[in-house]
C-alpha positions as a LaTeX table, in Angstrom:
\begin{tabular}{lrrr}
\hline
Residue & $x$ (\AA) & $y$ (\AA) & $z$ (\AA) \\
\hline
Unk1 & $-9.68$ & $-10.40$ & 31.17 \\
Unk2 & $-11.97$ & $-9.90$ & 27.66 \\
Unk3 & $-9.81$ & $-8.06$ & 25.19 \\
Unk4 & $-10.45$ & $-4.12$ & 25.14 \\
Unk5 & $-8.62$ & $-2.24$ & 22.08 \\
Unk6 & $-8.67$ & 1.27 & 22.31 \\
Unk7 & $-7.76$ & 4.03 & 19.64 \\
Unk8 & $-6.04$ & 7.04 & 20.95 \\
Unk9 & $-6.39$ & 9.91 & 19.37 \\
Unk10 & $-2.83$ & 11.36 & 17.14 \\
Unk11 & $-1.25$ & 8.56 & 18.93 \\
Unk12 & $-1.08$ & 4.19 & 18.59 \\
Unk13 & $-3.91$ & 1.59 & 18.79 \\
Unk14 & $-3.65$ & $-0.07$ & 22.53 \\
Unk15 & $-5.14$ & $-3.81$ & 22.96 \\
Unk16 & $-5.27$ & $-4.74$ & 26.74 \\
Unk17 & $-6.26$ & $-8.52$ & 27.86 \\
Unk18 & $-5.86$ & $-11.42$ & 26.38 \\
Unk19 & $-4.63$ & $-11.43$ & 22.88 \\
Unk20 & $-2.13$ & $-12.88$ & 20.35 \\
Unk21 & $-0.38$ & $-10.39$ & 17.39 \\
Unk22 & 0.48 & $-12.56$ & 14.32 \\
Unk23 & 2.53 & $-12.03$ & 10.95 \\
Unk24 & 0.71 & $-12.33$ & 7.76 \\
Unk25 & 2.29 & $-15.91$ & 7.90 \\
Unk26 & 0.49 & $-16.84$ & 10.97 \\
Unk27 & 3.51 & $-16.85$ & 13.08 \\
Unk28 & 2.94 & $-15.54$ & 16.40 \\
Unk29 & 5.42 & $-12.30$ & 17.72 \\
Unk30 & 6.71 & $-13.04$ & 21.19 \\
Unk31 & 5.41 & $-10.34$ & 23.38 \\
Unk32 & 7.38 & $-11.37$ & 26.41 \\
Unk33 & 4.21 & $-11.86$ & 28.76 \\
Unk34 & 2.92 & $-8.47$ & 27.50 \\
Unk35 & $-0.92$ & $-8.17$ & 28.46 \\
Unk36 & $-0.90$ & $-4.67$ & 26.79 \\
Unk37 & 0.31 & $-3.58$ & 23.85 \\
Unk38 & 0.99 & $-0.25$ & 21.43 \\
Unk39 & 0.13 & $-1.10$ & 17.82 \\
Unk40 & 1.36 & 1.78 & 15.44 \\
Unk41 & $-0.55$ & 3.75 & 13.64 \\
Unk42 & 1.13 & 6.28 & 12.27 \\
Unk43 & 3.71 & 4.47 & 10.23 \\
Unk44 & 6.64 & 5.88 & 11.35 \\
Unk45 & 7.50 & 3.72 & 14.24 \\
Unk46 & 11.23 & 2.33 & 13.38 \\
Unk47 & 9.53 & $-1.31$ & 15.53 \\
Unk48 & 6.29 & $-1.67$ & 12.95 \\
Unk49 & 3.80 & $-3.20$ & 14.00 \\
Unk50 & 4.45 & $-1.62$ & 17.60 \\
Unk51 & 4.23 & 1.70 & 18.59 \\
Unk52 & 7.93 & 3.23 & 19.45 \\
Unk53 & 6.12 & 7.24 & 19.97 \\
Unk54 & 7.33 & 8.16 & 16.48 \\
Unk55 & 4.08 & 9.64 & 16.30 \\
Unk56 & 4.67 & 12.28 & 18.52 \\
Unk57 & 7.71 & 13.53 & 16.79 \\
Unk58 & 6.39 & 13.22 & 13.33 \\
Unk59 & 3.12 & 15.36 & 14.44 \\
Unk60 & 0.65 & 12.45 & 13.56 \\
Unk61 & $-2.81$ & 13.71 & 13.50 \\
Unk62 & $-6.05$ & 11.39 & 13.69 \\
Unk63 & $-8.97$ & 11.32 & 15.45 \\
Unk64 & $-11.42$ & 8.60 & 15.27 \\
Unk65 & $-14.82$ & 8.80 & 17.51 \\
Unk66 & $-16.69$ & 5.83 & 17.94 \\
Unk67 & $-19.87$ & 5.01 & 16.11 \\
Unk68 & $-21.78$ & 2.30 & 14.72 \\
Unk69 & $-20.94$ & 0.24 & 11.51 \\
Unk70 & $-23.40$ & $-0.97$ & 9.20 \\
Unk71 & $-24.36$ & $-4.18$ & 9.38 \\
Unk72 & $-22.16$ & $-6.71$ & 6.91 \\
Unk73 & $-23.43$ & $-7.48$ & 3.37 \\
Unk74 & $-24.02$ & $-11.11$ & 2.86 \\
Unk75 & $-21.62$ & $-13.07$ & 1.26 \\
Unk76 & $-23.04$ & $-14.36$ & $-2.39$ \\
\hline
\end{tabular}
């Protein structure tokens, strides 16, 4: 299944499919079989870099509506 990442609004980023998370060593997080995931977004979750509904509580607000990026500069 392709990846599919999904922003909800006031609430965590979900990624669905086939996907690894890793630390900013490169080490992979264990994810028990998990083929969907809650990353946080927020930054109250008390289980960073997954989403524990902190958010909720804590009245996170955020909306973000899809649109089109501009293409990359190139790299000098």
């Amino acid at each position: 299944m392709p990846t599919k990442v999904t922003v909800f609004r006031n609430g965590p980023i979900r990624i669905e499919g086939d996907f690894t998370i890793v630390d900013h060593e490169g080490k992979e997080f264990g994810l028990a079989g998990r083929t969907a995931i809650g990353l946080c977004r927020c930054g109250f979750s008390e289980n960073k870099p997954f989403c524990d509904g902190k958010h909720g509580v804590k009245g996170f607000e955020s909306e973000c509506q899809a649109r089109d990026l501009p293409a990359p500069k190139p790299k000098v």
